[in-house]
LUMDRENKOL-429286 format. One line per field, with one value per residue: residue number from 1; y, z, x of N, C-alpha, C in turn. Coordinates in nm, 3 decimals. Layout:
N
resi <- NUM_...
n_Y <- Y_...
n_Z <- Z_...
n_X <- X_...
ca_Y <- Y_...
ca_Z <- Z_...
ca_X <- X_...
c_Y <- Y_...
c_Z <- Z_...
c_X <- X_...
END
This chain:
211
resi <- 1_2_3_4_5_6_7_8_9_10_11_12_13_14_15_16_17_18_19_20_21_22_23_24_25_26_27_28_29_30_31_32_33_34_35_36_37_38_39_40_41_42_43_44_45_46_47_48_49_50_51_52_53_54_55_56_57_58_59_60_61_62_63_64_65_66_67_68_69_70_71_72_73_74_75_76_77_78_79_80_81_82_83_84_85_86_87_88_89_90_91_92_93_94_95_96_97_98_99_100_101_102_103_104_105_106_107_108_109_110_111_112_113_114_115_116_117_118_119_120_121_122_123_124_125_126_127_128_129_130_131_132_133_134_135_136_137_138_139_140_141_142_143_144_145_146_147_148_149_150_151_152_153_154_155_156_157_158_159_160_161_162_163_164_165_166_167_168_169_170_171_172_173_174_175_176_177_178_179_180_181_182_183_184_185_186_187_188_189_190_191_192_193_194_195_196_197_198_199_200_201_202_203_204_205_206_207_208_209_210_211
n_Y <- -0.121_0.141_0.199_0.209_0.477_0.571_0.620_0.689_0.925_1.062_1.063_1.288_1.505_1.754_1.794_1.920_2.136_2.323_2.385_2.512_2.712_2.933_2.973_3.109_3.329_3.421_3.460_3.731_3.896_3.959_4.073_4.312_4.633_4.605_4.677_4.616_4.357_4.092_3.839_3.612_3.290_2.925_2.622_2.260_1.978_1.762_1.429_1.242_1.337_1.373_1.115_1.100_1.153_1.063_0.794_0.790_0.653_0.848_0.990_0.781_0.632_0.878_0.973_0.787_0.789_0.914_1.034_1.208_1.330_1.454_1.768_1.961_1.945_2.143_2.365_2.734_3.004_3.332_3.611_3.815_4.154_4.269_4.214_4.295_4.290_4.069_3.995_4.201_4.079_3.819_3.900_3.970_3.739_3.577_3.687_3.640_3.373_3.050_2.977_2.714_2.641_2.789_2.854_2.888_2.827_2.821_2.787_2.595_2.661_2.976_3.062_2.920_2.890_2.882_2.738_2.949_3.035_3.184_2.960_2.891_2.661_2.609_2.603_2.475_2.693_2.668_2.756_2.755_2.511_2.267_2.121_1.859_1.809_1.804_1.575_1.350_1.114_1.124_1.344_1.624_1.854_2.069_2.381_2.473_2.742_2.988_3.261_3.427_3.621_3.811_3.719_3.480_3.357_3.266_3.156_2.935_2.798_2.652_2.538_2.398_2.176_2.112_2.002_1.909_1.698_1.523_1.223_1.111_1.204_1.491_1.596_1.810_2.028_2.065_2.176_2.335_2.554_2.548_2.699_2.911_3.048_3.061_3.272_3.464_3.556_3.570_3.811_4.001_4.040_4.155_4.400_4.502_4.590_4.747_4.999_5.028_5.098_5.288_5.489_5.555_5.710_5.904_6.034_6.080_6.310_6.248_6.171_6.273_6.233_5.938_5.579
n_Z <- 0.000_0.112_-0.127_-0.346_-0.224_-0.268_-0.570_-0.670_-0.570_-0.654_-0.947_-0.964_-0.864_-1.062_-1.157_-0.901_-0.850_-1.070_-0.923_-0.719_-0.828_-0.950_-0.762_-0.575_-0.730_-0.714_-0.426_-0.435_-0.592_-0.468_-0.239_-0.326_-0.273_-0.007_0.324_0.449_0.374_0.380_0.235_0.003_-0.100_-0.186_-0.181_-0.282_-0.113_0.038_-0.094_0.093_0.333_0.260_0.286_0.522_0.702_0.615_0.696_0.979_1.257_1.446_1.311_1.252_1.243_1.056_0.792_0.540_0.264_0.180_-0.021_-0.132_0.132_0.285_0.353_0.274_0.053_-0.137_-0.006_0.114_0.266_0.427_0.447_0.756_0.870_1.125_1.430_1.391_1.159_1.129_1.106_0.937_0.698_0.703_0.680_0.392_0.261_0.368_0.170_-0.042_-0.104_-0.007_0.290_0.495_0.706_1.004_1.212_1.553_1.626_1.907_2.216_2.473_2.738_2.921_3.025_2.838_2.563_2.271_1.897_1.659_1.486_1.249_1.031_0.764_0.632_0.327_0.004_-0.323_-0.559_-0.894_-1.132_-1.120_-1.124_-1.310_-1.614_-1.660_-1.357_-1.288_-1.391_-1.277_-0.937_-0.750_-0.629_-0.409_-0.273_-0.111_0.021_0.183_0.399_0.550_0.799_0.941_1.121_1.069_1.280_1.416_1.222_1.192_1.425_1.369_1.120_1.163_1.417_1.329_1.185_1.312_1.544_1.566_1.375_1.460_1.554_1.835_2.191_2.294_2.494_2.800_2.815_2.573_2.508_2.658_2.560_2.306_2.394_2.541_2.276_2.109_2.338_2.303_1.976_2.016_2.215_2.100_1.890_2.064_2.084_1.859_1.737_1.991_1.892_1.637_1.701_1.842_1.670_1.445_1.618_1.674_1.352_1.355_1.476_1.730_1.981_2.175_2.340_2.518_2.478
n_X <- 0.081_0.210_0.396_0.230_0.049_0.296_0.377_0.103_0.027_0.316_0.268_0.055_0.174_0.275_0.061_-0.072_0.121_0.080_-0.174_-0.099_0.072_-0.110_-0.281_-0.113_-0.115_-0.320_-0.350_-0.170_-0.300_-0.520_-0.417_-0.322_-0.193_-0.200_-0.067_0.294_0.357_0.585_0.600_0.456_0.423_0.359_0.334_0.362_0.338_0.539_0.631_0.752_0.626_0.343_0.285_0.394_0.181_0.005_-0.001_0.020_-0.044_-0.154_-0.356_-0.560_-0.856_-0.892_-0.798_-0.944_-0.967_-0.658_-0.567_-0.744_-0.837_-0.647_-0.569_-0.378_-0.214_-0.172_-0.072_-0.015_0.143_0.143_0.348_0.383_0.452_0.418_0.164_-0.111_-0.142_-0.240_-0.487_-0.617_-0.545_-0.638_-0.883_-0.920_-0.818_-1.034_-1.278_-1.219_-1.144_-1.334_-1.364_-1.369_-1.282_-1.108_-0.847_-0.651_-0.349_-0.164_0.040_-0.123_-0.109_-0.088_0.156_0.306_0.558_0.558_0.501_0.329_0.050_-0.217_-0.442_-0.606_-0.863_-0.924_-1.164_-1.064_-1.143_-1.261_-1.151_-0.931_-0.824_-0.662_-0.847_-0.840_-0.882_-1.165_-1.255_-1.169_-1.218_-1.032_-0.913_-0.766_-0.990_-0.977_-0.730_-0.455_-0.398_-0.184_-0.103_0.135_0.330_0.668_0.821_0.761_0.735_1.000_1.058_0.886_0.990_1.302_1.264_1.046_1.197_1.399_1.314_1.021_1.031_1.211_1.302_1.367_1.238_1.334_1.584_1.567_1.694_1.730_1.454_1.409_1.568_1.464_1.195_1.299_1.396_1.099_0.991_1.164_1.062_0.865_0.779_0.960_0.741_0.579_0.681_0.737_0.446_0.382_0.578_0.519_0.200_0.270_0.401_0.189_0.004_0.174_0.189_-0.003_-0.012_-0.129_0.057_0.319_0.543_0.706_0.678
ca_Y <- 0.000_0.277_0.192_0.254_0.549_0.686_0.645_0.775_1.070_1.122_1.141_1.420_1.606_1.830_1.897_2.008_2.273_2.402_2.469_2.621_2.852_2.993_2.991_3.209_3.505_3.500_3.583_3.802_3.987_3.981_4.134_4.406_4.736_4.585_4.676_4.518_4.220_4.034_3.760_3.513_3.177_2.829_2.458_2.096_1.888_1.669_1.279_1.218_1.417_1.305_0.961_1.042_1.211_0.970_0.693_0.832_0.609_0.940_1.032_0.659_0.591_0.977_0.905_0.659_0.814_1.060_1.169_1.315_1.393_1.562_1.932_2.088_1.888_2.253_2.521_2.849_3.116_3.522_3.666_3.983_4.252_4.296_4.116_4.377_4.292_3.940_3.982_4.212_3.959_3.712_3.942_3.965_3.585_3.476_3.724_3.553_3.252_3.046_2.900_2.572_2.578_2.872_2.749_2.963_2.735_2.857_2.709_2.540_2.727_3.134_3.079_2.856_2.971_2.773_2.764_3.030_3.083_3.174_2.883_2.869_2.564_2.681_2.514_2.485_2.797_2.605_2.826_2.765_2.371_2.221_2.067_1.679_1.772_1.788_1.444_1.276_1.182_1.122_1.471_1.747_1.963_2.222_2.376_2.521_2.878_3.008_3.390_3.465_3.753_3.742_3.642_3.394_3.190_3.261_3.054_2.812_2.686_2.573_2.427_2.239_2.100_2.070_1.953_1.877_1.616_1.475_1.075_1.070_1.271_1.576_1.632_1.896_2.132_2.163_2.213_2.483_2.611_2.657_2.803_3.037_3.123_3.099_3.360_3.570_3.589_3.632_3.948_4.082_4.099_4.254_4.524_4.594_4.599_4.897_5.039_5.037_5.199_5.444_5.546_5.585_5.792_6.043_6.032_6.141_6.395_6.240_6.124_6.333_6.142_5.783_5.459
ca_Z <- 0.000_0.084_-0.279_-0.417_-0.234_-0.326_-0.709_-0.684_-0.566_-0.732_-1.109_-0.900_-0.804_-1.162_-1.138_-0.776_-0.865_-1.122_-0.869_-0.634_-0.908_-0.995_-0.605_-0.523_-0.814_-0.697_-0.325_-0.435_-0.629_-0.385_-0.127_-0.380_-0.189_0.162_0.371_0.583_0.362_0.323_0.113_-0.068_-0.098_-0.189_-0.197_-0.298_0.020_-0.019_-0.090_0.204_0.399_0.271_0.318_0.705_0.722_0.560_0.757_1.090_1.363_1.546_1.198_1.191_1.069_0.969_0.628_0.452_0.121_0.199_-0.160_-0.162_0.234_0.326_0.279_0.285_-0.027_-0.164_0.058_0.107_0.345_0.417_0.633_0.722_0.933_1.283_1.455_1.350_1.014_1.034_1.129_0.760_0.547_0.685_0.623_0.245_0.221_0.315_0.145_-0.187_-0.068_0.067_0.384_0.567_0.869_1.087_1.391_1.559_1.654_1.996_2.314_2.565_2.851_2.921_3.066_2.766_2.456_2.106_1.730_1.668_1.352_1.175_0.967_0.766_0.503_0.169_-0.097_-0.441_-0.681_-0.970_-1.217_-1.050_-1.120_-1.460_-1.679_-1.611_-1.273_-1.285_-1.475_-1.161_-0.826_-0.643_-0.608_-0.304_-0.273_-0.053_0.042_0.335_0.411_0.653_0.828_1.059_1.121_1.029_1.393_1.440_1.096_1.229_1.502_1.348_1.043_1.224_1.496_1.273_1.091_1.440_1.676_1.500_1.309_1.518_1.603_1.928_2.261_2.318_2.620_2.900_2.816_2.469_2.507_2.723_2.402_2.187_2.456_2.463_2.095_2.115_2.410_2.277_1.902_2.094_2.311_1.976_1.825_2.067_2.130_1.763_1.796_2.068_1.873_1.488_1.703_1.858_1.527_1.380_1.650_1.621_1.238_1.356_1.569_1.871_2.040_2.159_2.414_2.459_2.441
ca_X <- 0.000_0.269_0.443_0.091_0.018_0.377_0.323_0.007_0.089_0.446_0.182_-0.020_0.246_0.254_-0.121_-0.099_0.220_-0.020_-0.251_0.010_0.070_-0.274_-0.314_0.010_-0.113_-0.487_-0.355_-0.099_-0.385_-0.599_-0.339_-0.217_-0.194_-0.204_0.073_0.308_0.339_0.629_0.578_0.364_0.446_0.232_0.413_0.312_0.352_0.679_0.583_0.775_0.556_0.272_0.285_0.406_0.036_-0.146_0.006_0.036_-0.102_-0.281_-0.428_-0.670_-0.911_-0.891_-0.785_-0.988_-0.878_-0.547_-0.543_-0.884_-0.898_-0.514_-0.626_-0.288_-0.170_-0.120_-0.082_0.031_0.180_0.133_0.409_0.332_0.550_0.301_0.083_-0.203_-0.140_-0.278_-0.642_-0.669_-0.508_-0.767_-1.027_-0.857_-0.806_-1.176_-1.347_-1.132_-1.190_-1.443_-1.317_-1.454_-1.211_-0.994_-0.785_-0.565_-0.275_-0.137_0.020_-0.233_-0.119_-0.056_0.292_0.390_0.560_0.560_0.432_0.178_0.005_-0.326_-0.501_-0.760_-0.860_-1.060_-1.205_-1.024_-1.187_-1.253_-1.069_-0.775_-0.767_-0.684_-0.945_-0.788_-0.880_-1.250_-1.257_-1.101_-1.278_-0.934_-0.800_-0.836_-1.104_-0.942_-0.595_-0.468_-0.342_-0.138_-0.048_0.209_0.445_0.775_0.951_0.644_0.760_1.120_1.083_0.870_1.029_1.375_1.197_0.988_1.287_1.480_1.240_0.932_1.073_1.316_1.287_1.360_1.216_1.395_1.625_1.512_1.775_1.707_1.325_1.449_1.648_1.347_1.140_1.352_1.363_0.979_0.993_1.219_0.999_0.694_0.871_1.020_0.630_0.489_0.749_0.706_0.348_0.371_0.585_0.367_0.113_0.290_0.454_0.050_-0.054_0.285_0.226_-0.164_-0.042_-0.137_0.145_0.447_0.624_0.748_0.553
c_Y <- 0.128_0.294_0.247_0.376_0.636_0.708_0.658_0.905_1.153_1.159_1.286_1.528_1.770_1.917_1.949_2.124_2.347_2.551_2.609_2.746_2.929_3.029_3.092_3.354_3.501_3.558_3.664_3.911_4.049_4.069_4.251_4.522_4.703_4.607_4.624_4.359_4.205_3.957_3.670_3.390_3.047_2.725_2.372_2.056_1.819_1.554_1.236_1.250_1.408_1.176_0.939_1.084_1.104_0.858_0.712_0.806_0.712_0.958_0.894_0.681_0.764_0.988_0.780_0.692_0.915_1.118_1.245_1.370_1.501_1.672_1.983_2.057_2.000_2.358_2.650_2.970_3.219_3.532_3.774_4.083_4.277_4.214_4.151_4.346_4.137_3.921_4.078_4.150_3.895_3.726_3.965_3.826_3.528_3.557_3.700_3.439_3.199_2.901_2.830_2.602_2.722_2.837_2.831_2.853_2.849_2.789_2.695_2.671_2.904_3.103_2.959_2.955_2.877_2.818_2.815_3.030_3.080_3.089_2.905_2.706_2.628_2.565_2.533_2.603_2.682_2.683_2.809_2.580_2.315_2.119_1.914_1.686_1.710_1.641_1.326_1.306_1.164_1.228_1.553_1.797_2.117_2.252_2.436_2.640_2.917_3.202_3.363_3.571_3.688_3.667_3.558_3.266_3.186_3.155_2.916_2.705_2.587_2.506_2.342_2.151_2.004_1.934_1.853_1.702_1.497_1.323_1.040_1.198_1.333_1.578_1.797_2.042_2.194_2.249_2.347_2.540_2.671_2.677_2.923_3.149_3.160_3.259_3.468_3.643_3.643_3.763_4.040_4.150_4.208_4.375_4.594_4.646_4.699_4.995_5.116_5.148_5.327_5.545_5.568_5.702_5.924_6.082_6.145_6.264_6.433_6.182_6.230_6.254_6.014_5.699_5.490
c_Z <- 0.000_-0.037_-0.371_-0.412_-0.281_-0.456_-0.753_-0.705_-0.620_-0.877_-1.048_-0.906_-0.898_-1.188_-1.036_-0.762_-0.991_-1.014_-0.746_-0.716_-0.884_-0.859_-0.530_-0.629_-0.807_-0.538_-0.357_-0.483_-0.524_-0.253_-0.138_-0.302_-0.070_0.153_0.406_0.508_0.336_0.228_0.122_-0.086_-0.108_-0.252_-0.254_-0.202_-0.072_-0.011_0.012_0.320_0.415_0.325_0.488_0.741_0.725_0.644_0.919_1.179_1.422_1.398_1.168_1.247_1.002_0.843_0.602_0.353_0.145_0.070_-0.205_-0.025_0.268_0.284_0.253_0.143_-0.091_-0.046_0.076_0.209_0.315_0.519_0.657_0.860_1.105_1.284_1.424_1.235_1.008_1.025_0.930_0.712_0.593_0.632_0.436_0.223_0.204_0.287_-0.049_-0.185_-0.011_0.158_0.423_0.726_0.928_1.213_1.366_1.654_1.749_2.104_2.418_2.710_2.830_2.946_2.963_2.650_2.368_1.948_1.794_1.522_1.282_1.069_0.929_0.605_0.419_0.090_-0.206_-0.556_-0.822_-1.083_-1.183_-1.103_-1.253_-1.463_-1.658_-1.452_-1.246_-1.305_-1.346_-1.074_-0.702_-0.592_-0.506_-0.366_-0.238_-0.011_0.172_0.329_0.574_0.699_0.957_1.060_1.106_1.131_1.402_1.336_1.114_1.339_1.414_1.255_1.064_1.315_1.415_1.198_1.237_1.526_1.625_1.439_1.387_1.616_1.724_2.040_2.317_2.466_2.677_2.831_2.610_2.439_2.580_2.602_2.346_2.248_2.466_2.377_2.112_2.197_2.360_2.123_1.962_2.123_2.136_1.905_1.905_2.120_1.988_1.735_1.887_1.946_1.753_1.587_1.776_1.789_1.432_1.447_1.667_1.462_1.249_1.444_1.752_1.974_2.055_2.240_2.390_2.450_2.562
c_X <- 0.085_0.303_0.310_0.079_0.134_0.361_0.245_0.056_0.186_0.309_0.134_0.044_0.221_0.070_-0.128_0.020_0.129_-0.114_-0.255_0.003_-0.006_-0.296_-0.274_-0.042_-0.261_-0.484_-0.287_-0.200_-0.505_-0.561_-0.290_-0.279_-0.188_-0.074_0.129_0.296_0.501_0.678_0.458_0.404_0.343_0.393_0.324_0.384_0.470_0.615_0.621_0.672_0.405_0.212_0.327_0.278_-0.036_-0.145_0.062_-0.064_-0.200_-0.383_-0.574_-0.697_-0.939_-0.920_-0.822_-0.955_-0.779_-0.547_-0.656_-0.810_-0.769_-0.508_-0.480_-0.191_-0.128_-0.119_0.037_0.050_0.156_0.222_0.395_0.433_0.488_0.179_-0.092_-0.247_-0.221_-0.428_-0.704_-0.633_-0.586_-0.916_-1.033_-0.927_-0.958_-1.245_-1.305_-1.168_-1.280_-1.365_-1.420_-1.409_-1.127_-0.950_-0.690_-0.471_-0.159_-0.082_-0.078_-0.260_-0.083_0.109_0.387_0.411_0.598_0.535_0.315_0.171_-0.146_-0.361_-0.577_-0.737_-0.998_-1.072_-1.109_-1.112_-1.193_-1.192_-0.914_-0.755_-0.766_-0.756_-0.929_-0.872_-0.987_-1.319_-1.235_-1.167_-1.190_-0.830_-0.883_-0.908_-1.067_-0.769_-0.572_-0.358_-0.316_-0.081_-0.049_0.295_0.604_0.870_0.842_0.705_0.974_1.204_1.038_0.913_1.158_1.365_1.118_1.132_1.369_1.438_1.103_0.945_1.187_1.246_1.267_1.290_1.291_1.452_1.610_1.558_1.768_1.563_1.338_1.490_1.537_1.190_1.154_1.338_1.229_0.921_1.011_1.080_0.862_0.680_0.889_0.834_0.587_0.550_0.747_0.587_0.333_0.410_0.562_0.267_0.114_0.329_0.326_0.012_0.050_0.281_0.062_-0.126_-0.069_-0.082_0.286_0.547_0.640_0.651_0.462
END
């Protein structure tokens, strides 16, 4: 079955960087004039990556079909400069899109610090998916979109590579490590965050002194 589902999926791959495409220049259009953006970005999931999804003990019976059901099979990032900035790009994104799902992915507790980031999963636009696709009833439906600020995806993409991924259960002292980091990115937003809106209201006039 994995051999199956990998050479499944390896044919796919070319129709789902299509849809990346088409995906990446309908938010970019959709974003033009907003401020405070960074970048744009949209992937195809790695086959590797897939296949640890699809067959991932917590994930059953989840997936009864992973190549229809695994929403994120395309998805796509917004990074954006302040933490202000991410509530309008969502109001951008699903008023482009027609979202199913938003989850704000946070740690559990107040006194923890971790991966943060805005989610949402959308449907596929049908203009966006080539004509083969329609024909077929084994392909996604929806993709998955992501906004975070730029120290937010600073922490999280070397911890996911680090930690995330990593075989065995982390020792004390490094979990300390990328608490830390987490801490520190956290600290960094929202000191820029004061300072965005104290730099609005001196630009308005109404601010003369410090923060």
């Amino acid at each position: 079955m994995p051999d199956d589902l990998r050479r499944l999926y390896l044919r796919r791959v070319p129709l789902l960087q299509q849809v990346a495409d088409s995906l990446a220049q309908e938010t970019r259009d959709a974003l033009q004039g907003t401020p405070h953006i960074d970048r744009v970005a949209f992937r195809v999931k790695a086959v590797e990556s897939f296949l640890a999804k699809a067959q991932d003990p917590k994930n059953q019976p989840t997936y009864v079909d992973p190549l229809v059901e695994i929403e994120d099979q395309v998805a796509g990032r917004v990074i954006v400069f302040h933490l202000a900035d991410i509530s309008s790009v969502l109001d951008k994104l699903k008023g482009t899109f027609n979202t199913v799902e938003r989850t704000q992915r946070q740690p559990d507790r107040d006194a923890e610090f971790g991966y943060e980031s805005s989610h949402l999963i959308a449907t596929l636009p049908p203009h966006v998916v080539p004509d083969v696709w329609s024909a077929r009833d084994d392909m996604p439906t929806t993709f998955e979109l992501q906004v975070r600020t730029i120290f937010m995806h600073a922490y999280a993409e070397p911890q996911h590579d680090l930690a995330y991924k990593a075989v065995h259960d982390l020792p004390r002292e490094i979990r300390r490590e990328l608490a830390w980091i987490a801490a520190s990115a956290w600290g960094a937003d929202q000191a820029y965050e004061r300072i965005a809106r104290w730099a609005a209201k001196q630009a308005e006039g109404k601010q003369d002194g410090p923060l």
